[in-house]
C-alpha positions, 0 to 999 in steps of 0.5 A, a space after each residue: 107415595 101417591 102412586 101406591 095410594 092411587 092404586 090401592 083406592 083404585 081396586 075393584 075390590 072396593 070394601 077395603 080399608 087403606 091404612 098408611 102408618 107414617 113412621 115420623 117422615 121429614 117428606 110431603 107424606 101427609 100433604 100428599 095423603 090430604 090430597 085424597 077426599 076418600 074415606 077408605 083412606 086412614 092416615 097415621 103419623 107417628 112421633 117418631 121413626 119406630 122399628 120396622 115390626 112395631 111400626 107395621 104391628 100398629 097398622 095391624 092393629 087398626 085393621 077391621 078386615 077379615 084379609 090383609 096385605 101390605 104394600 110399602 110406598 114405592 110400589 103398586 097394585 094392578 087393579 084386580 090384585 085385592 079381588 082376584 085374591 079375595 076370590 081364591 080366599 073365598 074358595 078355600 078351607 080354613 087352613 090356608 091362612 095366606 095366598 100370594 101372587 106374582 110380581 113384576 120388577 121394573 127399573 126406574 133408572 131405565 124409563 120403568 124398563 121392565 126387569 124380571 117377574 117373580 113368580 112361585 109356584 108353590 102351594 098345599 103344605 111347603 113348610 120345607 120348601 119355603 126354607 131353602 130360598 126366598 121363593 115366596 116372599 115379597 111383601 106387596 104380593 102377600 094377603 093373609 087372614 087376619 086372625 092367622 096373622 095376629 096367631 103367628 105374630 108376623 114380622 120378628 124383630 130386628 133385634 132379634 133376626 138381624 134383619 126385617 124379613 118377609 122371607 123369614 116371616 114367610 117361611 114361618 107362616 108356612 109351617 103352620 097353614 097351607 098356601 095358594 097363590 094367583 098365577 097372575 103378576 099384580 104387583 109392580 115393584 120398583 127398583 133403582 129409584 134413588 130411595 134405598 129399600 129396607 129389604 136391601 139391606 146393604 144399603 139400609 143397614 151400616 152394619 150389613 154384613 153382620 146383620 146378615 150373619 145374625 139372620 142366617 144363624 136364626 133361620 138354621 137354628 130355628 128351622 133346624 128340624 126342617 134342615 135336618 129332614 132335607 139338609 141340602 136346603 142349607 146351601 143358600 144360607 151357607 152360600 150367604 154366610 161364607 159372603 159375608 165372612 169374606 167381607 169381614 175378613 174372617 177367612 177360615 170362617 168363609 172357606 167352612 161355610 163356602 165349603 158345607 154349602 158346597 157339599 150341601 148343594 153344589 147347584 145352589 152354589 155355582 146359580 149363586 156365583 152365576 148372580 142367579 
């Protein structure tokens, strides 16, 4: 936690607010956020441990700014993240309400040894595709307009899409505004570090397989117009589904979903076996 607030107060973008939403921890949380004397910094303690998007539409709540991005407790900004995002916003038309940047993952397990940078590529109207695979995702890397934001509402609910999504909420966003990006990595994700990470929901959850299922059936049904124009964009989701059924035992289930996925994309399945 102190490596993440230090990061965002030590922006050279200096005109920001830093909101931290404290949902209910048992930690040193609020000791570690009393030890920062900057009036940038505004500190939430919540009574309880809410849901994952009413936690976060609180925060949302609170804010003044015209842009705002996350960034989850773990993690960390490189210093010029806010500005050099600001400035391609500044550059703009009204229609790109998100612009993201890269990320680089580093294992904490391993000396912080270096693992992999993510990087997209993908800017202009992409609505289909953001569809197909987690290509623009990654919650510390996102800055949205704000008044975009509270348009299209955010994170959905885990209630309703079995799992919280920065992937889904993504995908969401793109069918509705244009997209740019810094071609630059500004972000520095953490892995590996003996806390379990929402976004890894096989650990998060006790009820994992099933969540998954449930989010997979969402995103075909709710993107269906965009799978019907490129079918092939399904083998991810199909790929995922058939894991899951295998998992759980449901075998005639897996060969169907393994089966279209293959016949879907055949490259998607055989990266996927790979671990790619």
């Amino acid at each position: 936690m102190k490596r993440c607030i230090t990061s965002v107060l030590a922006q050279t973008y200096n005109n920001i607010e830093h909101i931290v939403v404290d949902g209910a921890s048992d930690d040193n949380t609020d000791e570690i956020v009393q030890g920062f004397n900057d009036k940038r910094l505004k500190y939430i303690k919540l009574d309880s441990n809410w849901p994952i998007k009413e936690t976060i539409d609180y925060g949302i709540s609170l804010c003044k700014g015209k842009y705002l991005t996350f960034l989850d407790s773990d993690d960390e900004y490189l210093p010029q993240k806010i500005e050099k995002q600001v400035e391609l916003f500044e550059t703009l038309s009204e229609d790109y309400g998100l612009v993201y940047c890269w990320m680089t993952y580093y294992d904490s397990a391993q000396n912080n040894k270096e693992e992999y940078v993510h990087k997209p590529q993908l800017r202009g109207c992409v609505s289909d595709e953001v569809i197909g695979e987690p290509i623009i995702s990654g919650t510390p890397t996102l800055m949205f307009r704000t008044a975009f934001f509270r348009q299209f509402e955010g994170w959905k609910s885990c209630d309703e899409i079995g799992i919280s999504s920065d992937w889904e909420m993504c995908a969401r966003a793109c069918q509705l505004t244009k997209v740019d990006y810094v071609p630059e990595s500004l972000v520095k994700v953490y892995v590996n570090h003996g806390s379990v990470r929402q976004s890894d929901n096989k650990k998060y959850y006790s009820d994992a397989y099933q969540r998954e299922l449930t989010f997979h059936t969402y995103f075909l049904t709710f993107f269906s117009d965009n799978f019907k124009r490129r079918p092939e964009l399904a083998a991810y989701h199909l790929y995922d589904m058939a894991v899951c059924y295998f998992r759980l035992k449901s075998y005639s289930k897996f060969i169907r979903c393994f089966y279209d996925a293959l016949c879907s994309n055949p490259r998607i399945v055989i990266n996927k076996i790979k671990g790619k």
